[in-house]
N, C-alpha and C positions, 0 to 999 in steps of 0.2 A: 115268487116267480123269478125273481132277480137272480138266486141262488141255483134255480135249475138252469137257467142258462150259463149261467159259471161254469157250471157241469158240465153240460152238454160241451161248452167250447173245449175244456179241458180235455174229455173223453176225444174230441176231433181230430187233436193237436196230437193227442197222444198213438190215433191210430196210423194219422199221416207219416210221424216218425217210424213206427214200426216197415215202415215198407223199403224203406232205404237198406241195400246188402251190402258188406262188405267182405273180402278176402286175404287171407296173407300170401295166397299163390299154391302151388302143385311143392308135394315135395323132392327137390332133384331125383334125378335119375342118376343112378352110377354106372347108365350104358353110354358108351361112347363120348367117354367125357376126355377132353383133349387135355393131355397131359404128358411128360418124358420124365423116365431118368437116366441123365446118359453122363456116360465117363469126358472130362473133357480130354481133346486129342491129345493136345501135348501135354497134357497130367492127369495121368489114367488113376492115379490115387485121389484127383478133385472127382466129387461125383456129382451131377447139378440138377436138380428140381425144380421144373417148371410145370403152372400153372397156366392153362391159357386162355378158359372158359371166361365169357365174360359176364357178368350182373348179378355172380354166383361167386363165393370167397372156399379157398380150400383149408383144410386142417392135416396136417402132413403128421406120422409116427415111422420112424424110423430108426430102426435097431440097430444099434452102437456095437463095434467089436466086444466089449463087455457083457452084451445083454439086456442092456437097458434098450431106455430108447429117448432121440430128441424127436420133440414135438412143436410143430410152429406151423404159423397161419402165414407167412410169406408163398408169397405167387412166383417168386423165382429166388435161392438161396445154393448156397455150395458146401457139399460137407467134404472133407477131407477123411480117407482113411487108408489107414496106415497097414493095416494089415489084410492080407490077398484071402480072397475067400466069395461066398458066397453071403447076400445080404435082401433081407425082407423088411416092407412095411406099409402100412394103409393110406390109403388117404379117401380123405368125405369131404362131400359136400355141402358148402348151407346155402341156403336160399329165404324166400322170405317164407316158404311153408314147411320150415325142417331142417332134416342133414340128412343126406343119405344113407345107404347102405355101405361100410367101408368095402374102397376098393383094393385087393391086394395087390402087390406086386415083388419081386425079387427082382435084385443086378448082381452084378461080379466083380471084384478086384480083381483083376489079372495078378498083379507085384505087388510086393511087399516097397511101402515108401523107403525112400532111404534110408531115411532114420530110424527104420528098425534096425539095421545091420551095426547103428549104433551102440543101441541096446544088446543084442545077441551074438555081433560076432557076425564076420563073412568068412563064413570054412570053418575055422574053429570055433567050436564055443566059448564062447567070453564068458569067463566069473568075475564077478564083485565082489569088493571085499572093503569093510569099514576102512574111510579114509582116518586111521586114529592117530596116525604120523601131525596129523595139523590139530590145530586149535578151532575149534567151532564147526568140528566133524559130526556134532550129533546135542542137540538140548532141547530149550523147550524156551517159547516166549509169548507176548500176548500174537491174540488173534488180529492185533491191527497194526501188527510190523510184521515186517519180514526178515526178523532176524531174532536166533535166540537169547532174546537178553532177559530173559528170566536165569535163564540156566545155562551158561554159554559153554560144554563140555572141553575142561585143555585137553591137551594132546597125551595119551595114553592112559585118561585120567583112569577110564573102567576097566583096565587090564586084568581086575579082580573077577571082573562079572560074567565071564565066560562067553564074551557077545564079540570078543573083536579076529576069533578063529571063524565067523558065519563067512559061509560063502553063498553068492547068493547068482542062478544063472537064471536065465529066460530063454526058454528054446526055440526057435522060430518054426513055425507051419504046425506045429501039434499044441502051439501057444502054452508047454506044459513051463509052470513055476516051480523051481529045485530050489530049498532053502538045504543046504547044508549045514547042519549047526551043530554038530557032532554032539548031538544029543541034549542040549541046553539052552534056553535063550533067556534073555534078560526081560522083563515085562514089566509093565506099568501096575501099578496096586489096581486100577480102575479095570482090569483085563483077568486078573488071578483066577477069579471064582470063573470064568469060564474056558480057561486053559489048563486050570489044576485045580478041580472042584472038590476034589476028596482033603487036601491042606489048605487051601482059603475056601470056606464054605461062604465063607461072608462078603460078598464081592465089596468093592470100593471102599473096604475100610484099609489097605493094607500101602503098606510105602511098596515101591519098585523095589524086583527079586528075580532070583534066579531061579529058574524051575527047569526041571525034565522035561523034554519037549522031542517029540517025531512026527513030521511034518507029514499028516494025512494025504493019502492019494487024491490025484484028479486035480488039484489044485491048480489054476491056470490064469494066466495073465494078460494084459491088451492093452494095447496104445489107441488114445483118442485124443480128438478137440472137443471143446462143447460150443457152442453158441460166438463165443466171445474169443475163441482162438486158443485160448486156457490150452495146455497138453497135460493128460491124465495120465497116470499106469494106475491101472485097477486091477484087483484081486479077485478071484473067486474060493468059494470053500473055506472061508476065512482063513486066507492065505495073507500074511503082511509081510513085512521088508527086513526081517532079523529083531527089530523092537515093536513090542506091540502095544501103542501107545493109547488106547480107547476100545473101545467097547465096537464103536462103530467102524474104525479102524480094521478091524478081522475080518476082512474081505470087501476092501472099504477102497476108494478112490483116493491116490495120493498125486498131489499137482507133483509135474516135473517143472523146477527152477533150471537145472542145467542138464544139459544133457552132450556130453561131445563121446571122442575115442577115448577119452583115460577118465571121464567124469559123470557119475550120475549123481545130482542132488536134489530131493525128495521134500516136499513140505506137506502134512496130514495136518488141517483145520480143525480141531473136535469140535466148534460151530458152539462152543461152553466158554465164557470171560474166565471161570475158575480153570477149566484146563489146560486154554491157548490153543498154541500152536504148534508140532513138535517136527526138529529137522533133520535129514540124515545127509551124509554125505559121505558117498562111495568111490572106490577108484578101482582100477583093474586089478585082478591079482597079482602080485610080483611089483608092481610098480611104486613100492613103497620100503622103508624096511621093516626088516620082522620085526613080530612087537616085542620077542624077549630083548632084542638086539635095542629096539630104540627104548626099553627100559634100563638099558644100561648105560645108553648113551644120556640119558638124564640124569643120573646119579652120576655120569663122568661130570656132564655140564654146570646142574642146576638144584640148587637148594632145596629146601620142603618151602619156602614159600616164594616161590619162582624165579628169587635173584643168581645172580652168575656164581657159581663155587668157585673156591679160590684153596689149591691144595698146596701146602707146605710139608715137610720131612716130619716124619713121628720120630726123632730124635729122642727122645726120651725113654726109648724101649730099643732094646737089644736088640739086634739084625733090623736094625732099618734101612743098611744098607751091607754091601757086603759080597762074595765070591761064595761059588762050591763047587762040587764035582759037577757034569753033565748028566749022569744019571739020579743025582739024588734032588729033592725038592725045595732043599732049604740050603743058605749057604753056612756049609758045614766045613770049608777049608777057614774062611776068613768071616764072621757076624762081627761087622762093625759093631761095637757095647753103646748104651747111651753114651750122645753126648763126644762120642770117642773125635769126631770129624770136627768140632766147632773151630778148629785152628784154620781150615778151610772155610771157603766161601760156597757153605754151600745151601746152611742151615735158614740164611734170609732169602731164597728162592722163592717166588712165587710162581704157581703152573695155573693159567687158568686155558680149559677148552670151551673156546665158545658155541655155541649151536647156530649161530647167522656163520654160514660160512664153513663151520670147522674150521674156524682160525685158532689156532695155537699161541698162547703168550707167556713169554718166559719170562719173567721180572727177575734179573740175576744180579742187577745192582754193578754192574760195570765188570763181576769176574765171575767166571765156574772152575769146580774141578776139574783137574783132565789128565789122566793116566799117561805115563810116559808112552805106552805103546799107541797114545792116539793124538799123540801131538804130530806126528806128520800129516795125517787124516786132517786135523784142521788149520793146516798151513803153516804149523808150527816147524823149526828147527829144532835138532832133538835135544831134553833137557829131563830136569826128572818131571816124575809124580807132584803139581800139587797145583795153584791157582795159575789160572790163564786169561788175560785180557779177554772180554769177549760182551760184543751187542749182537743182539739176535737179528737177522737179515727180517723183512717185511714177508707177510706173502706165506709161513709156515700157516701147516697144516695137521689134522688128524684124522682118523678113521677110526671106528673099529670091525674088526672081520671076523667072522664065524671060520673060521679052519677046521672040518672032519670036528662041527660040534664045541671045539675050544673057541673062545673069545680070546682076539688080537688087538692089542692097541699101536694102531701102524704113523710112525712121524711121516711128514714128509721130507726133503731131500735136505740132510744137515741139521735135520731136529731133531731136539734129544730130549729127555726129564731132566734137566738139572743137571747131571753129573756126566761125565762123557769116560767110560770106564774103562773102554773097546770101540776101535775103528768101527765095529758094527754098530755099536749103538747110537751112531748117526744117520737119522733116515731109517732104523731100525723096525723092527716089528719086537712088541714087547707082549709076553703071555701076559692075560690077563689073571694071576692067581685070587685074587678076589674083589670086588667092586660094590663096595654098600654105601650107605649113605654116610660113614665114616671111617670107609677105607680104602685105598685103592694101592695095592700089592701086585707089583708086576716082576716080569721073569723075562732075563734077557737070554739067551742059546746064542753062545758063540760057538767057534768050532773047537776049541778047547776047555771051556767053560761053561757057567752062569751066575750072571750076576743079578743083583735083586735089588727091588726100592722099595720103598715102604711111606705111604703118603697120607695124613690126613688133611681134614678141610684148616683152612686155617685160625684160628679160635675167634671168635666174636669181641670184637673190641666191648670193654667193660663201659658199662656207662657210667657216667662221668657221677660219681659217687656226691650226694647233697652231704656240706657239711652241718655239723652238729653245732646246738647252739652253745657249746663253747667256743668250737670252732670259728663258728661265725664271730663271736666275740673278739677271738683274736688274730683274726685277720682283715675283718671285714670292719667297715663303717658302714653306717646306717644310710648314706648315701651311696652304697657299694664300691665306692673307692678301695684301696689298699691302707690298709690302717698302718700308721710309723708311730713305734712305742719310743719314747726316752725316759730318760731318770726325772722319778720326779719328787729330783733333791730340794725344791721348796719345804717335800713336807718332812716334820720328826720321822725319824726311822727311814729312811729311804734306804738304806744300807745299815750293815750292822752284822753283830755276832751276839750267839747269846748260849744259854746254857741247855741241853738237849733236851730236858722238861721243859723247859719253857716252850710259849709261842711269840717269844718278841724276842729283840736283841737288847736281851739285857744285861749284856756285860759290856757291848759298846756300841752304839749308837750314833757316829759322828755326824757333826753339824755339815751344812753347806759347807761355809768354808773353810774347812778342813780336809774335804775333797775338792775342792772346787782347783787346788796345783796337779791333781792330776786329770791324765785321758779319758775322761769317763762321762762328763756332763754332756761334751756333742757326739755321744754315738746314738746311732739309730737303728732298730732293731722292727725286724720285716719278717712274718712268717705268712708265708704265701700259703694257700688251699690251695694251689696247681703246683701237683709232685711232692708238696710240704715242704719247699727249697724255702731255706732259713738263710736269711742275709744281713749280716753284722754290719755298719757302717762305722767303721773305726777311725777314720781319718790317718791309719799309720800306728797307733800306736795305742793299748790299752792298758790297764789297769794289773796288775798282777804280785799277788804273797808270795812273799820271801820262801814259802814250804812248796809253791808250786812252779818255780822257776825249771829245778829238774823236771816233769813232768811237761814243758812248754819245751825240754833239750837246749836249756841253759845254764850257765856256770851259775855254780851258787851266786847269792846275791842278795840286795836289798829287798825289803818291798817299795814300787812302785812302777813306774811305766817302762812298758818293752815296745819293740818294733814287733809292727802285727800285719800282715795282712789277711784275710779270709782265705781257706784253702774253698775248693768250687765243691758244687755237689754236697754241701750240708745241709740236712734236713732236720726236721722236729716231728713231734705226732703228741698227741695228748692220751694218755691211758688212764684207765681207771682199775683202781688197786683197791680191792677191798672196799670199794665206793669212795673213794679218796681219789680225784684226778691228779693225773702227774702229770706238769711237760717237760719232755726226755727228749734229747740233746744227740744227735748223731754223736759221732768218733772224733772228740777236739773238738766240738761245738761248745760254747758255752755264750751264758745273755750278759757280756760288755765285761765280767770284771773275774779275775780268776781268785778266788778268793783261798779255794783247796784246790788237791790235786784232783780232787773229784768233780769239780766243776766240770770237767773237761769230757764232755758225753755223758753229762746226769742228767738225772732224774730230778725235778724238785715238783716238790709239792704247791700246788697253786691252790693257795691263802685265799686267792680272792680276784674271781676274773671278771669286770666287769665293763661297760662301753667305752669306761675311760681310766679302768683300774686294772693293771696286773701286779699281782703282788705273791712273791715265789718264797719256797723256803727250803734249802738246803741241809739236808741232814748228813754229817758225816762220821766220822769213828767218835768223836771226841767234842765235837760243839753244833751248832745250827749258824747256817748265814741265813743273810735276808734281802729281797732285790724286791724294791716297788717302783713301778713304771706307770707314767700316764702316755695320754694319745696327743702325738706332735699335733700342737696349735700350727 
C-alpha cells in the first residue's frame, strides 16, 4: 500500500509539472526594422552604421573594396573607404526566437579618399619602382617584428635577379593593377610550382628564382581598413607587388607601413613562424638613381665586404698615367712606363669617394703633381712641371653622370684625381673608361688632348705574419719581453777558429781573458720580429781581423778594436738551406766581432738556438769561426 501511494504522488507531481509552457519569443522580422547607412557630412569617405532597434542585437556584412567582407555585431561602428563606388551588404537580426531574414542594402562613395591619389598619381599616373638605391628596401624577418632582420636586403644587393627594372602602377576608377616586369619576376621557392608549374613541378621544395612571368588580365587592386584601423592594398587574380613571397600572398592582402608622395612600403605576413614576414619598399620612378649607375657608384665607393675603397695608382704597369691624341683611346703620344713618376709625389695618393655625401678625399700627404700649364689654374706663379704644395679645401665632392649612355666621373670645383695635368682637370668631368671591382681608368678631353689615369684599390695591408719557433727563440723571452743576446765568454769556446771539417774551433779557441782587452764582452745584440731590424750595441767600438780591416774601408792594420757605430736600417731573417737554418746578416751587418771579410752580411749557420743559447758558425773560403751567445741576465 505504501508503495502505490509513492506512485500515485509521483505520477501527481509529475503531471502538475507538465502544465507549465515556456517560449524563446517570435522570430524578428526584417520589416521595418530601424536602421541607416549614411556617409558622414564632412567625410564622405567615413560611412557609418547604425542600429537602433531595441531588445534585438544586429549582425552587420559588409563588402570591402576588395571583395570580401567585415562582419560585426556593433549597433553603431564607421568604416572608412577609400575608393568611390558603389557598395552592398546584409544585415539580420537576432532575438530571443532566431535571426532573421538578411536585409539588403547598398550606399555610394561619391570620391576617392585622398590617399588614393597617393597611390595612383593626380593627372598622371604614378609608377613605382623598387627603392634598391637603400638598404632594407626588400627582405624578410619573423612574424613578430616589424623589421627584416632575418634577411635585411643591402642596397642593389639583387641587381642580378631581374626584379629591380618592375614597375608597378595602380590605376584609379577602373582599380586595374599593371605590374610591368618586362617579362621576369623574382619569386619565393614556396610560389614556383604555381607560377611556373612545368620547371618546379614540385612546389615548396625550391630556394627563390627567376622565372618568366606576364602578368594575367583583369588583375585589380584596392585600398581598405579593417576593424582596427590596419590599411590593406589587396590583390585580385593573384596579382602581388613584383615578389611573390607565398602561396597566399598571390592575390593576397599586403598591410601598407608607409604610404606618402615618393614612398610606398608594404609588409605580407605569411601567418607561418618558418616563413615570417616579408618587406618591400618602393619609390616613384625617376626619384632614385639608375641601377646600372648606382652599380657603379659602389665599385667607385665600396669593397665586397661593405668597407670604404681606398684607390692608389697601378704604377706598376705601363700607361697608368700619361697623354695621347683626342681622337685615339689610349695615350699614345706620352704612356707613362711603370714606376717612371715615383720621383714625384704622386704614387702615395690616396682617393677615397665616400657614399654619405659624395664627399671626395684626397690624401696627398702635403704635395701633388702639377703640369706647368696648370699652375696658374691653381694660384700658382709660373714655374715648371713637377710637385706643388697643396692641402685639399673641405667640402669636395663627386658624381657620376650617364652622358648619351657614357659614364662620367664629375669633381667638384678644384678637385682633381691626384695629378693636375690640365687647367681642366680641375673641377673636371673625367670619362669613365672602366670601373670594376679592381679598376678604375678614366679619360680626361681637353681641348687639345687626353690624358689618362689608371687606379687600383689599394692593397690589403698583410697581417702581421706569427713568427717561427726559432724565430720566437731569438727574439723573444718566454715572458714576451725583447730578448738581449751577449757573449757568453764564461763558457770554453765562446769564440774561435777552426778547420772547415770540423764542427768546433779547433785551431783556436781563446780563453776569457784573452779577449776580455778587447770591445766585445759589453755589446748586446737585439733582433727584433717587427721589420727584423737588428740592433748591435757597441758601445763605440768593436772587435775586428787584421784581413777585414779593408772590407770595414780602413788602412791596413792590426787586429783588434775599431771605432764602430751601427749604420740604421739593418736587418736579419733566418733561412733554411737544405734543412740547415742560417741567420744572414743584412749589407755590413755582422753579430759583435768581424772576424772575416765575410762576416760582414753573412750567413752563418746556427749550431744551436735555444731560450738561452745561440751558437753560429761561420764558414769561409779557408777556415770556420765560431760565435756562442747567451740571454742578458
Amino acid at each position: 500500500m505504501k508503495k502505490l501511494l509513492i506512485l500515485l504522488s509521483f505520477t501527481a507531481l509529475c503531471l502538475a509539472c507538465s502544465k507549465a509552457e515556456y517560449s524563446l519569443g517570435d522570430i524578428p522580422s526584417n520589416e521595418n526594422t530601424d536602421y541607416s547607412v549614411t556617409p558622414e557630412k564632412e567625410h564622405p569617405n567615413m560611412i557609418r552604421f547604425r542600429f537602433n532597434e531595441q531588445g534585438v542585437s544586429p549582425f552587420w556584412k559588409v563588402r570591402k573594396p576588395d571583395g570580401s567582407y567585415v562582419e560585426s555585431s556593433s549597433r553603431d561602428f564607421t568604416l572608412r573607404y577609400y575608393m568611390k563606388g558603389e557598395y552592398d551588404g546584409t544585415l539580420q537580426v537576432y532575438g530571443g526566437g532566431g535571426v532573421s531574414e538578411p536585409i539588403a542594402f547598398t550606399f555610394r562613395v561619391t570620391e576617392n579618399d585622398p590617399i588614393v591619389a597617393l597611390l595612383t598619381g593626380s593627372g598622371e599616373q604614378k609608377v613605382w619602382e623598387w627603392n634598391y638605391s637603400v638598404d632594407n628596401h626588400f627582405g624578410e624577418g619573423s612574424s613578430s617584428t616589424r623589421v627584416p632582420d632575418w634577411w635585411p636586403v643591402k642596397a642593389n644587393e639583387l641587381k642580378d635577379m631581374k626584379m629591380y627594372d618592375d614597375e608597378l602602377s595602380f590605376v584609379t576608377d577602373t582599380w586595374q593593377y599593371v605590374l610591368d616586369a618586362k617579362g621576369y619576376v623574382y619569386a619565393d621557392g614556396s610560389v614556383l610550382s604555381d607560377l611556373d608549374p612545368q620547371n618546379y613541378p614540385e612546389g615548396g621544395t625550391y630556394n627563390s628564382a627567376t622565372i618568366a612571368y606576364n602578368q594575367p588580365e583583369g588583375q585589380k587592386w584596392a585600398l581598405y581598413t579593417d576593424e582596427t584601423g590596419t590599411l590593406w592594398l589587396s590583390f585580385t587574380g593573384g596579382g602581388f607587388p613584383s615578389y611573390a613571397p607565398y602561396p597566399d600572398g598571390l592575390g593576397g592582402a599586403y598591410e601598407v607601413m608607409e604610404l606618402t608622395e615618393e614612398t610606398l612600403a608594404l609588409r605580407f605576413d605569411t601567418g607561418s613562424d618558418k616563413y615570417g614576414a616579408w618587406y618591400y619598399r618602393f619609390v616613384v620612378k625617376g626619384s632614385q638613381p639608375d641601377a646600372d649607375l648606382l652599380a657603379l657608384e659602389q665599385l667607385l665607393t665600396t669593397k665586397s665586404d661593405g668597407t670604404q675603397k681606398v684607390w692608389t695608382w697601378d704604377y706598376t704597369r705601363d700607361g697608368h698615367f700619361g697623354e695621347g691624341d683626342l681622337a685615339s683611346r689610349e695615350p699614345d703620344w706620352w704612356p707613362a712606363g711603370a714606376n717612371e713618376m715615383h720621383n714625384y709625389s704622386m704614387y702615395d695618393d690616396e682617393l677615397s669617394f665616400l657614399a654619405a655625401g659624395k664627399a671626395y678625399e684626397l690624401a696627398a700627404n702635403g704635395y701633388v703633381y702639377c703640369d706647368a700649364s696648370a699652375r696658374a689654374a691653381m694660384g700658382l706663379e709660373d714655374g715648371p712641371t713637377g710637385d706643388v704644395a697643396y692641402t685639399q679645401p673641405e667640402g669636395q665632392t663627386w658624381k657620376i653622370e650617364m652622358r648619351e649612355g657614357v659614364p662620367y666621373l664629375k669633381f667638384s670645383e678644384m678637385a682633381f684625381p691626384s695629378a693636375v695635368c690640365h687647367p681642366s682637370a680641375l673641377g673636371g668631368s673625367f670619362e669613365i673608361l672602366s670601373l670594376t671591382a679592381d679598376e678604375l681608368y678614366l679619360r680626361l678631353a681637353t681641348d687639345v688632348d687626353a690624358w689618362y689615369f689608371r687606379f687600383v684599390p689599394k692593397p690589403e695591408a698583410e697581417p702581421e705574419p706569427e713568427p717561427s719557433e726559432p724565430e720566437k727563440l731569438l727574439t723573444t723571452s718566454a715572458d714576451g719581453s725583447q730578448k738581449v743576446w751577449v757573449w757568453d765568454y764564461a763558457r770554453d769556446g765562446y769564440f774561435g777558429e777552426g778547420d772547415l771539417s770540423a764542427r768546433d774551433p779547433n785551431w783556436w779557441a781563446p780563453s776569457m781573458d784573452e779577449m776580455s782587452v778587447y770591445s766585445m764582452f759589453d755589446d748586446e745584440l737585439i733582433f727584433r720580429f717587427e721589420g727584423n731590424a737588428y740592433e748591435l750595441s757597441a758601445h763605440g767600438a768593436v772587435y775586428c781581423d787584421a784581413s777585414a780591416r779593408e772590407a770595414m774601408g780602413l788602412e791596413a792594420g792590426k787586429t783588434g778594436d775599431i771605432d764602430y757605430t751601427q749604420p740604421e736600417g739593418q736587418t736579419w731573417k733566418i733561412e733554411d738551406r737544405s734543412g740547415t737554418p742560417y741567420l744572414v746578416f743584412s749589407e755590413m751587418a755582422f753579430p759583435s766581432a768581424i772576424c772575416h771579410p765575410s762576416a760582414l752580411g753573412g750567413s752563418f749557420e746556427i749550431m744551436a738556438l735555444t731560450a738561452d743559447e745561440l751558437y753560429l758558425r761561420l764558414a769561409t773560403d779557408v777556415d770556420a769561426w765560431y760565435f756562442r751567445f747567451t740571454v742578458k741576465k
